[in-house]
N, C-alpha and C positions, 0 to 999 in steps of 0.2 A: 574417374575425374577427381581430385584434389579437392580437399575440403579445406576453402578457406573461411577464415576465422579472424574477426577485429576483435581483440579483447579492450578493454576498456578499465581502469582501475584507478576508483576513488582510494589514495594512500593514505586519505584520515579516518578511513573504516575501519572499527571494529577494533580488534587485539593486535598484538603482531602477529605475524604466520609467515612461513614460508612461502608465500602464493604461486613466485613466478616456478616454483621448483614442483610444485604438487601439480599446475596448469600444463609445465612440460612433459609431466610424468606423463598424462595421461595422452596431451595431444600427441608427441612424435610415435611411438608408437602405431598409436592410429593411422598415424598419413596427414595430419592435418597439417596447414601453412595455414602459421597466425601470425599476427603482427601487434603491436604493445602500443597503446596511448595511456598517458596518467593524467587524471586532470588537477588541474593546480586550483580552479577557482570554478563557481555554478557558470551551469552555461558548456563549458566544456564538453561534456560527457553527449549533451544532445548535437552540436557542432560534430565531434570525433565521429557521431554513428551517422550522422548524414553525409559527410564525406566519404564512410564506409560503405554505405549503401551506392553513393556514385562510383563506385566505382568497384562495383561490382562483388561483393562478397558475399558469401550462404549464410554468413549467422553474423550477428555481432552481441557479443558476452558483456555483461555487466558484473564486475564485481564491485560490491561495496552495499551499503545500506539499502533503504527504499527510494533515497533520494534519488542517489546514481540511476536507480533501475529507472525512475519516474524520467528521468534525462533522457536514457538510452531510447525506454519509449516512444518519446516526443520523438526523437530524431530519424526511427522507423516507420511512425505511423504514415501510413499512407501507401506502402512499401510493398513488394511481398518478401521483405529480407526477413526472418525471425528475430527474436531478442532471445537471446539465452540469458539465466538468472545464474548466478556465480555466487550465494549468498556468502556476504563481508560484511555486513552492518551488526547493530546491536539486537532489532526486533528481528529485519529480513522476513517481516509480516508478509509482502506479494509472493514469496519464494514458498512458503505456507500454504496460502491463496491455494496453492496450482500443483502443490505437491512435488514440491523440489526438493533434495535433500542436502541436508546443514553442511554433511560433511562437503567440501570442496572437490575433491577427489570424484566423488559418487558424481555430484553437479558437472562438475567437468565429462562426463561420461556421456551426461545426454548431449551436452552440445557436440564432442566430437561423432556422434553418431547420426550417420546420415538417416536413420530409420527412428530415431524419437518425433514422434508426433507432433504436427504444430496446431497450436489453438488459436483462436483470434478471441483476446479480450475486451470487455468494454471497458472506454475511460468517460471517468465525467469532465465536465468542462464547468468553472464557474468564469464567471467574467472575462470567456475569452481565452484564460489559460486551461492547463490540461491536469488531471490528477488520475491517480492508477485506484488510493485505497479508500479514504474518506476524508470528509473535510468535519470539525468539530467546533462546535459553538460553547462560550463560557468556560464551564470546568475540563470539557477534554481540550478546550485549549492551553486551558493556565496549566494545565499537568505536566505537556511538552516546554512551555516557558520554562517551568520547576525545572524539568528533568535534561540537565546541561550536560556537555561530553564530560567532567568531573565524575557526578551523581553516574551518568552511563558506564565509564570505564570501571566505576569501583561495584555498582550495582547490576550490571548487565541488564537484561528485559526486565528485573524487578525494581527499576530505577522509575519505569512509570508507573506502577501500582504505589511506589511510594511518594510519586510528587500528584499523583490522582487523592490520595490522603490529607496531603498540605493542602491543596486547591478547593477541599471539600470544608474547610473551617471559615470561610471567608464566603460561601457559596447561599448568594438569594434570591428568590422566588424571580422566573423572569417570563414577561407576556410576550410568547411568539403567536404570532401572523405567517402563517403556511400559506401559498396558495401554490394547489397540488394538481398538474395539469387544467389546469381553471379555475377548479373546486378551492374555495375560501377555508379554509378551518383558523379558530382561534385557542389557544391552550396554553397554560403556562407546567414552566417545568424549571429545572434548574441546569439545566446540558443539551444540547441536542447533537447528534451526527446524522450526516449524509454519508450510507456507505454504500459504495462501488463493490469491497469485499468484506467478508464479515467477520475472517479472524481476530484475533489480538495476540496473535505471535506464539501459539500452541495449535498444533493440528488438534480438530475438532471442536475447539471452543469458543465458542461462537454466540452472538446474541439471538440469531434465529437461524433454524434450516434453511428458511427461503432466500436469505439473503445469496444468491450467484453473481459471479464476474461477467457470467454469459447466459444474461436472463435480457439484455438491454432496457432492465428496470435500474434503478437508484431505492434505497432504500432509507426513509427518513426515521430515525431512532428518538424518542423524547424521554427521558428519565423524568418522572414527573417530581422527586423530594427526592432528600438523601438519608430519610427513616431507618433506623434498622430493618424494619418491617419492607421495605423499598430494597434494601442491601440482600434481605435474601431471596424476595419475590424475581428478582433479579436473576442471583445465584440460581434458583431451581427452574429458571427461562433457559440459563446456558448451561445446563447439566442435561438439557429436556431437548434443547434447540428449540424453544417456542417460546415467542412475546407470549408478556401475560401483560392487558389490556388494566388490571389494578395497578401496575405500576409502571408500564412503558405503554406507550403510545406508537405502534408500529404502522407508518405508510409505505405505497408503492409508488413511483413516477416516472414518469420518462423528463418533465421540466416545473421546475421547483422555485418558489419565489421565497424564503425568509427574510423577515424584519422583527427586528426584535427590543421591546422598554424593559430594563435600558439597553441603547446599545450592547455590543456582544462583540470581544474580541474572536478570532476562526482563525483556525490552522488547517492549512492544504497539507496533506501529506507530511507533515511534521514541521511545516513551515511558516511562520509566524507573521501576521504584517497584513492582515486584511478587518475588518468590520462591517458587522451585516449595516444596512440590505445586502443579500446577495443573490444573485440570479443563477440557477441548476440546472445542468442539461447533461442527458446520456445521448454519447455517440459509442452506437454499438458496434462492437465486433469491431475494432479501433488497430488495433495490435495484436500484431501475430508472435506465438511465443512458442518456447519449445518446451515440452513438458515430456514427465518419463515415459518410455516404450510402455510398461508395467504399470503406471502408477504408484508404486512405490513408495511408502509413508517415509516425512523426512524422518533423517536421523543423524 
């Protein structure tokens, strides 16, 4: 039977590339019948994959950033169609997540093959909407403010380490109100994230081992100062994969309440325009995706 295939392509991802010529390389070959949508504006991308899914196709490909992938998802979930990752963006942090490889070529490889494995991942949900990686409060948000497609195309992934620097000079003490599957907690810190996954855009580096896609937990991160002392207890947490309790504050949840003096701007998935309160919930096993036969580290 014919392997059919919607590709999907965000055209303001990433570098320029060859795409459509590296994606034919690999599909005809194979056998595979794919067909081309490009989105021009948000919204698209999840639209293009739910149309796909009606109407009948084995995979539908996402190329392009986190974003794209966070679309393609929504417009799967619920589905048994898989999402293939087609990494195009600048981090391609989910594509990491799951062990997909950088190169396009190699990515293109698992999706035309009808024997790469499908995983179902969890997404979290705040208010309703859906997210794949983490949502972040205060400094991991002003980082993403900072770091605009300019600072991206000229910086590549090192464009948020360096607007996580700018956003750390301006950064003060802030009282969060957890409340973590019922249980109240109060703590101040200067950052917090809710992560679904726990990379930062390098295979293995991570802020803890425990953090999984397919744990149906959420994981609350708190940086409590931005000390040196905090900078490398930190550092030797993600060399180690283990919170250290002196200077992070690590939970577990399935539904998650933050409120935060003062208020606290939050980014979904790289996405800007919300303010706590905000209410968190894990819907497990959400999305099925396709990951390597091998496992295979990206490259």
């Amino acid at each position: 039977m014919t392997r059919k295939i919607q590709v999907i392509i965000n055209p303001g991802s990433g570098q320029p590339k060859p795409v459509l010529h590296t994606i034919n390389q690999i599909f005809r070959p194979a056998g595979v019948e794919w067909d081309l949508a490009l989105t021009h504006k948000s919204g698209d991308a999840e639209r293009f994959a739910r149309d796909a899914v009606k109407e009948g196709v084995d995979v539908v490909a996402a190329y392009g950033g986190d974003g794209t992938v966070m679309e393609v998802a929504r417009g799967v979930m619920g589905s048994n169609v898989p999402m293939a990752i087609l990494p195009g963006g600048t981090a391609n942090l989910m594509s990491v997540e799951i062990g997909i490889p950088r190169d396009l070529a190699k990515a293109a490889k698992i999706a035309a093959n009808e024997n790469s494995p499908v995983k179902s991942i969890d997404v979290g949900e705040i208010n309703g909407s859906y997210f794949l990686l983490r949502v972040g409060l205060g400094i991991a948000a002003q980082k993403v403010e900072i770091a605009d497609r300019d600072m991206k195309d000229k910086y590549g992934l090192m464009a948020y380490s360096i607007a996580a620097l700018q956003a750390m000079k301006d950064a003060v003490p802030v009282n969060y109100k957890f409340i973590l599957d019922g249980e109240e907690i109060n703590a101040e810190g200067v950052t917090c994230l809710v992560d679904n996954a726990g990379n930062f855009g390098v295979s293995g580096f991570t802020i803890s081992k425990d953090i999984s896609i397919y744990d149906g937990l959420l994981d609350v991160i708190l940086i409590r100062d931005i000390s040196f002392r905090t900078a490398v207890n930190v550092g030797r947490s993600v060399v180690k994969s283990e919170p250290t309790s002196e200077a992070v504050n690590h939970w577990q949840a399935k539904e998650i309440v933050i409120e935060a003096d003062p208020i606290q701007t939050i980014q979904v998935d790289g996405e800007i325009g919300r303010h706590t309160p905000i209410s968190v919930k894990v819907v497990p096993a959400a999305v099925p995706v396709l990951t390597a036969p091998t496992q295979e580290a990206p490259g």
